[in-house]
N, C-alpha and C positions, 0 to 999 in steps of 0.2 A: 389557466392551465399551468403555466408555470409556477405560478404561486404552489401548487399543490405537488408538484416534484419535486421543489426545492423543498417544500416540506416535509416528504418521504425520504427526499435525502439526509435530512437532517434529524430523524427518528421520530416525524409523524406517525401515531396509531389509530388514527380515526381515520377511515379508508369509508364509511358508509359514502354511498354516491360518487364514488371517484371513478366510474368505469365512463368518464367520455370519451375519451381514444385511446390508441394502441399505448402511446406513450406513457400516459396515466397506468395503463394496464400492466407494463413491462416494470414499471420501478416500483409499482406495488409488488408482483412478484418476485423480483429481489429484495426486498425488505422482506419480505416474509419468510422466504430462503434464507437471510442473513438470519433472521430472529430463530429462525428454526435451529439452526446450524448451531447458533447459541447455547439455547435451550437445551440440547443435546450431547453438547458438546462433540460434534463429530471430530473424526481423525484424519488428519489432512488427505490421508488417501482416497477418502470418500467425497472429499471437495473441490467442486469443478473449476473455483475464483476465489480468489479473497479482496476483500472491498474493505477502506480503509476511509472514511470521508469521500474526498475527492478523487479518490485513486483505483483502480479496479487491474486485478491480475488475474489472467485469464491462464490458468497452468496447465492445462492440454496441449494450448498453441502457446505459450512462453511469451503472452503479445500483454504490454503495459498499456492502459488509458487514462488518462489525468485529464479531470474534465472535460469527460468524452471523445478526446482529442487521442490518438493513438501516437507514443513516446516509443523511438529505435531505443533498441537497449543492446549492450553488448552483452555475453556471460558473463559478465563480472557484475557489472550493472546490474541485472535479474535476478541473479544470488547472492548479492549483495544487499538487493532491495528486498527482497521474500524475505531472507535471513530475520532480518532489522523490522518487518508491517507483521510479522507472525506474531511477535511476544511485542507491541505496544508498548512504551512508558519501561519496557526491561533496559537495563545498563549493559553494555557488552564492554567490555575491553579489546583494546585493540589485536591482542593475540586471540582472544577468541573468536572476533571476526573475521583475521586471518586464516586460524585455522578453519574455521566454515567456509570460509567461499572459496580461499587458495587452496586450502587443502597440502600445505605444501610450503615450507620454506620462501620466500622470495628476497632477490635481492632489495636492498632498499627499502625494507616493509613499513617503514613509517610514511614516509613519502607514497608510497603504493597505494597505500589505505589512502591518506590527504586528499590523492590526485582522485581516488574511486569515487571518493565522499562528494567532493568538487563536483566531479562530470554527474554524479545524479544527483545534487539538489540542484542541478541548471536546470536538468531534464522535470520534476517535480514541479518544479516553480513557472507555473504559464504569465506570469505576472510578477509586477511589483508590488502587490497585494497581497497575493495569495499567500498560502499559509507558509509557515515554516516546520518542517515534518523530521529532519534528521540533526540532534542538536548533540553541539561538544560537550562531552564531561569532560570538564579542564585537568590534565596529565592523567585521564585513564581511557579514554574511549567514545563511545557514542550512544544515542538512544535514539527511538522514535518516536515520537510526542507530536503534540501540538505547539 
């Protein structure tokens, strides 16, 4: 049974015979949701979660779960993280993440950003294994990758 969740998680398409409980049945329909979403390319207004690997945002309730483990986020932290799992692999600069998430001048805004970055790759990381999701471009900003 878990063999086949981690499968789904990880972009299994062969789902014949997977209906033997709830569990099996719930991450099939999120994969199929995710692939749909895809396919269509919907507009975030019309999407209930965005799911990144390990990571799931649940944007009705503002509620993060990282390996099905539910992660406290501050506002900054949640618009920070949305910001950065929406565009994958894109480069932001640090003024442009500032202006998305601050919205607004701040003092100290190198340090700001650092400390942001800081406090959610702890929160991301359940482990010393686990992946590495938010990485430096050296003197321009950040991305979210693998």
């Amino acid at each position: 049974m878990k063999e086949n969740i981690e499968a789904l998680k990880n972009g299994a398409d062969n789902f014949d015979g997977w209906w033997n409980n709830l569990d099996e049945s719930v991450e099939r329909g999120i994969v199929l949701m995710r692939k749909c979403m895809e396919e269509r390319n919907f507009e975030r207004k019309n999407v209930e979660f965005i799911s990144y690997k390990n990571i799931v945002i649940y944007l009705n309730s503002r509620s993060v779960y990282v390996d099905d483990r539910r992660v406290d986020m501050t506002t900054q932290d949640y618009n920070l993280l949305t910001f950065l799992i929406e565009n994958p692999k894109q480069v932001y600069s640090c003024d442009q993440i500032l202006d998305h998430v601050w919205g607004f001048e701040v003092n100290d805004d190198k340090n700001t950003l650092r400390s942001a970055i800081s406090r959610l790759r702890k929160k991301l990381h359940s482990n010393e294994n686990s992946q590495k999701y938010i990485i430096s471009r050296y003197d321009y900003g950040y991305s979210f990758d693998e």
